[in-house]
C-alpha positions in Angstrom: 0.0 0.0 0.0 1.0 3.4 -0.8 0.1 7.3 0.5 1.0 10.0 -1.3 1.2 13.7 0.5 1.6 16.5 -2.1 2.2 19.9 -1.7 5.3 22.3 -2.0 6.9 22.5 0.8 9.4 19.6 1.8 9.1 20.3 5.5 5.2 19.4 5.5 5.7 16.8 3.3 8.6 15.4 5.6 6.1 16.1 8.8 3.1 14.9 7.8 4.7 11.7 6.5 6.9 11.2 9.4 3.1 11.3 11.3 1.2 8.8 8.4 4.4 6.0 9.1 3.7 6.7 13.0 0.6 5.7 12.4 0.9 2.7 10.2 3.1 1.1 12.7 0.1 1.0 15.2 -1.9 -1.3 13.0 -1.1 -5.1 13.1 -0.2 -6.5 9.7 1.5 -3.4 8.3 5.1 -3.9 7.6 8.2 -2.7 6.1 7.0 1.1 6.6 9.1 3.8 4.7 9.4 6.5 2.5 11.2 7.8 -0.5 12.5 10.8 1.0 16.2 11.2 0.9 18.2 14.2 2.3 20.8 15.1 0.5 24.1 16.6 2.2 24.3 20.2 3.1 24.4 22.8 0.7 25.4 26.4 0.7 22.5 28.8 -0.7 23.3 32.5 -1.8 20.2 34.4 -1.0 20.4 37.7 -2.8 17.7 40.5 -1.8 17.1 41.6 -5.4 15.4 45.4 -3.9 19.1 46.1 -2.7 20.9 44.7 -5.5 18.8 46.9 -8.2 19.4 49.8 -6.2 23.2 49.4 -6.3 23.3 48.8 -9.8 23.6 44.9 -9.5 21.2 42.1 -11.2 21.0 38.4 -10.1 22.5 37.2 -13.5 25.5 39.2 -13.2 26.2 38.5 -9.2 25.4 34.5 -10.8 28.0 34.8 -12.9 30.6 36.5 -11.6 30.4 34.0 -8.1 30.5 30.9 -10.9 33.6 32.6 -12.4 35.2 33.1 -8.8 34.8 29.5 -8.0 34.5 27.6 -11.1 36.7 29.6 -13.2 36.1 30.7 -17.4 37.4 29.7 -20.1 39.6 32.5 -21.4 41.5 31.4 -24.2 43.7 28.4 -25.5 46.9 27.3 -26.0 48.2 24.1 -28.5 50.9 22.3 -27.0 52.5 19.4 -29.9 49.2 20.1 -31.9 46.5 19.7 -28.3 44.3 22.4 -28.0 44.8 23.8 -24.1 41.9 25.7 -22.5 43.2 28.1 -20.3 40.4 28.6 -17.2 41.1 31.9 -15.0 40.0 31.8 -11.1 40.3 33.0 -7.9 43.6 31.8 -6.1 42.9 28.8 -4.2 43.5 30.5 -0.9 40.8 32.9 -2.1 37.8 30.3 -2.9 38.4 27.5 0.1 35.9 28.5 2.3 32.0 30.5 2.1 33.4 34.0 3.7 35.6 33.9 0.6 32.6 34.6 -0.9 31.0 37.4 1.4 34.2 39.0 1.2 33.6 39.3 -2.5 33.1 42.5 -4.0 31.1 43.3 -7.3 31.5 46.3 -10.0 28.6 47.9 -10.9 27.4 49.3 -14.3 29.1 52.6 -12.9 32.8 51.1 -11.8 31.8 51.1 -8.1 33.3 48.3 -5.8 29.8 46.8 -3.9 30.2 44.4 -1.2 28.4 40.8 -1.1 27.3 41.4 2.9 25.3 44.7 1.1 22.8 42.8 -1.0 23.1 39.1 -0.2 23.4 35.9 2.7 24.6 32.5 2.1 22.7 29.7 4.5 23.6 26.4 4.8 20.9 24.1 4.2 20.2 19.9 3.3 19.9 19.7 -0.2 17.8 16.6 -1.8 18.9 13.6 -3.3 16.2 13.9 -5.7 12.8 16.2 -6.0 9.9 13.9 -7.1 6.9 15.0 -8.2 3.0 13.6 -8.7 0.5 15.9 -11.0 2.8 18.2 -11.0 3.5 18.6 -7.1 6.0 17.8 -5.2 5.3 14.5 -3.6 6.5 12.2 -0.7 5.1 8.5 -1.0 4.8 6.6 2.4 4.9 2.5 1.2 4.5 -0.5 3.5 3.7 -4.3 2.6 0.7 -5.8 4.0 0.4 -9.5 6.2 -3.0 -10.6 4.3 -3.7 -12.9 6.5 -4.1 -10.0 9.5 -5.4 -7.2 7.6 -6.3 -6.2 3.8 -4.9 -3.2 2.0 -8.9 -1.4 1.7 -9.3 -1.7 5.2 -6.0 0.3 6.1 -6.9 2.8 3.4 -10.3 2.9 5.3 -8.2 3.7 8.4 -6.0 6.2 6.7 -8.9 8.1 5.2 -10.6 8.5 8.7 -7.8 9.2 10.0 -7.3 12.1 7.9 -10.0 13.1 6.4 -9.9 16.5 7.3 -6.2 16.9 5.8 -6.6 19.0 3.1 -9.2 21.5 4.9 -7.0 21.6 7.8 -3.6 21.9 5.2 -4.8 24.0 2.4 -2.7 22.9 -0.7 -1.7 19.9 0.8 -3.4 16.7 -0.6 -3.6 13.0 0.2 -3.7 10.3 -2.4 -4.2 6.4 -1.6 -2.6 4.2 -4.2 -0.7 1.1 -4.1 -2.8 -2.0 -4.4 -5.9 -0.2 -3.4 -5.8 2.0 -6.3 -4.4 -0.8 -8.8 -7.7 -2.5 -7.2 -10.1 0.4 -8.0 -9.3 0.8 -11.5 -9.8 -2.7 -12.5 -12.9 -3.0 -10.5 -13.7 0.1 -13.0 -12.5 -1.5 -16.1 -13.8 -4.8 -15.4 -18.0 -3.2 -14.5 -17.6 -1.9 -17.9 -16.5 -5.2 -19.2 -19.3 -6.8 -17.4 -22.2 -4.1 -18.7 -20.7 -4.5 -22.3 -20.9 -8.8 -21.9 -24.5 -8.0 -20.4 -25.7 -6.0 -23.5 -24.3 -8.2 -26.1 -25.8 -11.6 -24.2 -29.2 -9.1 -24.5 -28.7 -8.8 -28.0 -27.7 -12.1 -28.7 -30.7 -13.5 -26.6 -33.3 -11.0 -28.3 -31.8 -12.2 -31.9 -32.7 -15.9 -30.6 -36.0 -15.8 -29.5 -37.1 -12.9 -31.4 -38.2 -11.3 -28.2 -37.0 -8.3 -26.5 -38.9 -9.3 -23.4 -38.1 -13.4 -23.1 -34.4 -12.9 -22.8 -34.8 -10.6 -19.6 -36.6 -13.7 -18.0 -33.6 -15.5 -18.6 -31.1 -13.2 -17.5 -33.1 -12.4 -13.7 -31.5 -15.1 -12.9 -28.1 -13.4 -13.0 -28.7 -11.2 -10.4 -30.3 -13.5 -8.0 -27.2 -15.7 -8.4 -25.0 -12.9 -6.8 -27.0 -13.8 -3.2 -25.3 -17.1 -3.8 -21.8 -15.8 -4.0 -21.9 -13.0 -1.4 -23.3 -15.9 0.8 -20.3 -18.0 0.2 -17.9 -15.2 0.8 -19.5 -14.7 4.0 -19.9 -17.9 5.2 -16.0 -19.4 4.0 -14.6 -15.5 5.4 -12.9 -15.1 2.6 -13.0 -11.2 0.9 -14.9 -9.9 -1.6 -11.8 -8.6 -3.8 -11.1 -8.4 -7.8 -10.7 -12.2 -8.0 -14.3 -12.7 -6.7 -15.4 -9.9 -9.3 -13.8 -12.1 -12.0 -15.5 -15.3 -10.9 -18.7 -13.6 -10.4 -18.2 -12.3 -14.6 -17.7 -16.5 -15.8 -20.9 -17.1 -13.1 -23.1 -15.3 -15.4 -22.5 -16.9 -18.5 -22.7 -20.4 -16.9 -26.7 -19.3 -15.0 -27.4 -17.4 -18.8 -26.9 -21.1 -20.6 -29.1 -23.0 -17.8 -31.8 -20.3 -18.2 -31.7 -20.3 -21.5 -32.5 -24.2 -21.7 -35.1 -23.7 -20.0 -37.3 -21.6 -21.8 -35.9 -22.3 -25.1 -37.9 -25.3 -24.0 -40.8 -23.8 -22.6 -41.4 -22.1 -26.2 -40.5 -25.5 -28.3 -44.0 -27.0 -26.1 -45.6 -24.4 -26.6 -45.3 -24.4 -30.3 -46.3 -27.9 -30.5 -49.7 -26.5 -29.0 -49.1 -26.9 -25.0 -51.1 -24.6 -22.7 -48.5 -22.6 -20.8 -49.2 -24.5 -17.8 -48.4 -27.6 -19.4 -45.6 -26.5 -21.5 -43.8 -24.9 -17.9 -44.6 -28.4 -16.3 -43.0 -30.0 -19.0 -39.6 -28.2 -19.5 -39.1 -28.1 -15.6 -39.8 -32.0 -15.8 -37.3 -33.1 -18.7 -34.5 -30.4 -18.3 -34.2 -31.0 -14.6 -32.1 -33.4 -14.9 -29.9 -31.7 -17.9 -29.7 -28.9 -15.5 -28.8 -30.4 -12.5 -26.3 -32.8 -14.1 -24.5 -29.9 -15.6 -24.3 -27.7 -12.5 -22.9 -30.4 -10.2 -20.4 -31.2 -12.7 -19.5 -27.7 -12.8 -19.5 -27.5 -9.0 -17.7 -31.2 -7.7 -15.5 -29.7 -10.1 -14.4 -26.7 -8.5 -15.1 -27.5 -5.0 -11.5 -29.1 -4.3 -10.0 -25.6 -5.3 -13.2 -23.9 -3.3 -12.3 -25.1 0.1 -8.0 -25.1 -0.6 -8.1 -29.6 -0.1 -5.2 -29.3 -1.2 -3.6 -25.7 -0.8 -4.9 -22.3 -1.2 -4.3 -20.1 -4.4 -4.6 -16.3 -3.5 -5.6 -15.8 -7.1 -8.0 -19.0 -8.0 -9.5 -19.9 -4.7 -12.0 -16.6 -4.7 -13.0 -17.4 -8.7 -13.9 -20.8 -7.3 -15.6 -20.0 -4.5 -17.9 -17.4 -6.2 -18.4 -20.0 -9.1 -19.7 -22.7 -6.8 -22.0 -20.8 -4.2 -23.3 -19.0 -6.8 -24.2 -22.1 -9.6 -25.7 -23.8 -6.5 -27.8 -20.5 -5.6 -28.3 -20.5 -9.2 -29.9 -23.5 -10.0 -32.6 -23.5 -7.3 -33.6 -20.4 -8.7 -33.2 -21.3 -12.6 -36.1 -24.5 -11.7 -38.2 -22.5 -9.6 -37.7 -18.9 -10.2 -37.7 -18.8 -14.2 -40.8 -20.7 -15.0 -42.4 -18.4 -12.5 -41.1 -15.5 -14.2 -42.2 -16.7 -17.3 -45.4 -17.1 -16.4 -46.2 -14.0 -14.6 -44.5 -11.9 -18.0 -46.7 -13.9 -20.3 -49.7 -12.6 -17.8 -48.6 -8.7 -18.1 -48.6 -9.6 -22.4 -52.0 -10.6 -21.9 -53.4 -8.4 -19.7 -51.9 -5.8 -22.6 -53.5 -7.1 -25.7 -50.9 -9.6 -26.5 -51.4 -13.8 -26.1 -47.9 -14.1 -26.4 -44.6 -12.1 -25.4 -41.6 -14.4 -27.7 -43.0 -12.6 -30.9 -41.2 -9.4 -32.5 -43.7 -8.8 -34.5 -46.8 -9.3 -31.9 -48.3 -12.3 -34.2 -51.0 -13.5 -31.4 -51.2 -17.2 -31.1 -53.4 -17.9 -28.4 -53.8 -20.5 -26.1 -57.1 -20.8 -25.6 
């Protein structure tokens, strides 16, 4: 797990992080706590009050480059020695550059030929300097990281922590801001991409569906079952304590296609008796009678399958264990409700088409073929 603090000044930044990693190390499960904040060593800064300077007939570029030539020396000319091109670099003696009041003994000449003093205009301080400035959105940035014992706590419910924790942080800091990334946020954008996965899979299994039984209203009778199926794997979770995390999102996205097929069975059958001249009564006795077995013989399959991985018989995978365990309380939620709830949701949408004009509901055109 990661924090971010942004602002611009280091000393906040430093402060406020020192105060997140205090806090981190009170909660059980958190480890390895740090940050990637390095001082650097100490570094002499000329401060120059540019008001003064102007007045005495000095600018920051000049009193730049006439320190830089003091210390650093300039290239003034060259010499070849045996055809080798010599720069020659003038300088300050070395006596006259060794130590910082070599420099506020320095005197400048103005535009005018006047001799002005360093120690009338300017100040040197010695400060830490930084390894390295990093930056996030444009803002300098301080990243607290730890790693997380799974077993003791998970990576949302420290965010949850941290954001209660300081959740007045930016009112209280003004220009400061708090980000929570790491896993958490790796987490929240596939959670994101993978809805809109789901809702594009869900319209296209619509379409598909509506192309099938020429019905725009029969394939949400099969689909209702999807959503009831999710009782079944949020039951599961609870019950085996295991989290509801991106795995389980995964698992829950196969679920659906597996309770969509066993639906569709169904009344794909419904309508096949009911074309042979069946009263709906009939016709949903029928199908529930002969596909029972088809249904129920493909669901355990699927669900003896998976169950060894399900309960970790023989070892526990982090990443298949929750795709299992949503596949297999939610097929066995499923199929209940495929035998019992579909038929009756069949029935009770064929009794809103009649009660509107229409005998039948699996008709794009609205041919009536009654049952009477």
């Amino acid at each position: 797990m990661e924090v971010r603090i942004r602002g611009d000044d280091f000393n906040v930044l430093r402060e406020v992080a020192d105060d997140v990693k205090g806090y981190l190390s009170t909660i059980s499960g958190v480890l390895d706590i740090f940050d990637n904040f390095e001082p650097g060593k100490e570094e002499a800064r000329i401060i120059i009050n540019e008001e003064k300077a102007y007045l005495m007939g000095l600018d920051v570029a000049t009193i730049g480059y006439t320190i830089r030539i003091a210390i650093d020396g300039s290239i003034a000319s060259a010499m070849h020695d045996q055809g080798e091109e010599i720069d020659i670099r003038v300088k300050l003696q070395e006596k006259f550059r060794q130590d910082l009041e070599d420099i506020e003994d320095m005197r400048f000449r103005t535009r005018t030929g006047a001799l002005i003093p360093f120690r009338n205009f300017g100040r040197i301080e010695k400060k830490p300097g930084y390894t390295n400035i990093n930056r996030y959105e444009r803002k300098r940035v301080v990243t607290v990281s730890a790693s997380v014992d799974e077993r003791v706590i998970t990576s949302v419910e420290i965010n949850s922590l941290l954001k209660e924790r300081y959740r007045d942080f930016s009112r209280n800091r003004p220009g400061y801001l708090m980000n929570f990334s790491g896993e958490y946020e790796e987490t929240q954008e596939q959670v994101v991409a993978l809805v809109k996965a789901f809702s594009i899979a869900i319209l296209l299994i619509y379409v598909i569906l509506g192309a099938l039984f020429k019905s725009f209203v029969q394939p949400l009778v099969v689909m209702l079952a999807v959503p009831f199926s999710f009782i079944g794997v949020v039951l599961g979770f609870y019950l085996m304590g295991e989290p509801l995390g991106l795995m389980a999102v995964i698992g829950t996205m196969g679920l659906t296609g597996i309770v969509v097929n066993d639906s569709l069975i169904l009344v794909d059958f419904i309508n096949n008796g009911r074309e042979t001249g069946l009263e709906r009564h009939e016709a949903l006795l029928r199908a529930g009678r002969l596909r029972f077995r088809p249904v129920i013989l493909t669901s355990v399959t699927t669900i003896f399958g998976l169950l060894p991985l399900a309960l970790g018989l023989f070892g526990l995978s982090p990443f298949l264990t929750p795709i299992a365990v949503a596949i297999v309380w939610g097929l066995t939620f499923a199929t209940v409700l495929t035998l019992l709830l579909v038929p009756s949701l069949y029935a009770i949408v064929d009794d809103i088409a009649v009660f509107l004009g229409r005998t039948r509901f699996n008709s794009l055109d609205g041919s009536a073929e009654s049952d009477m």
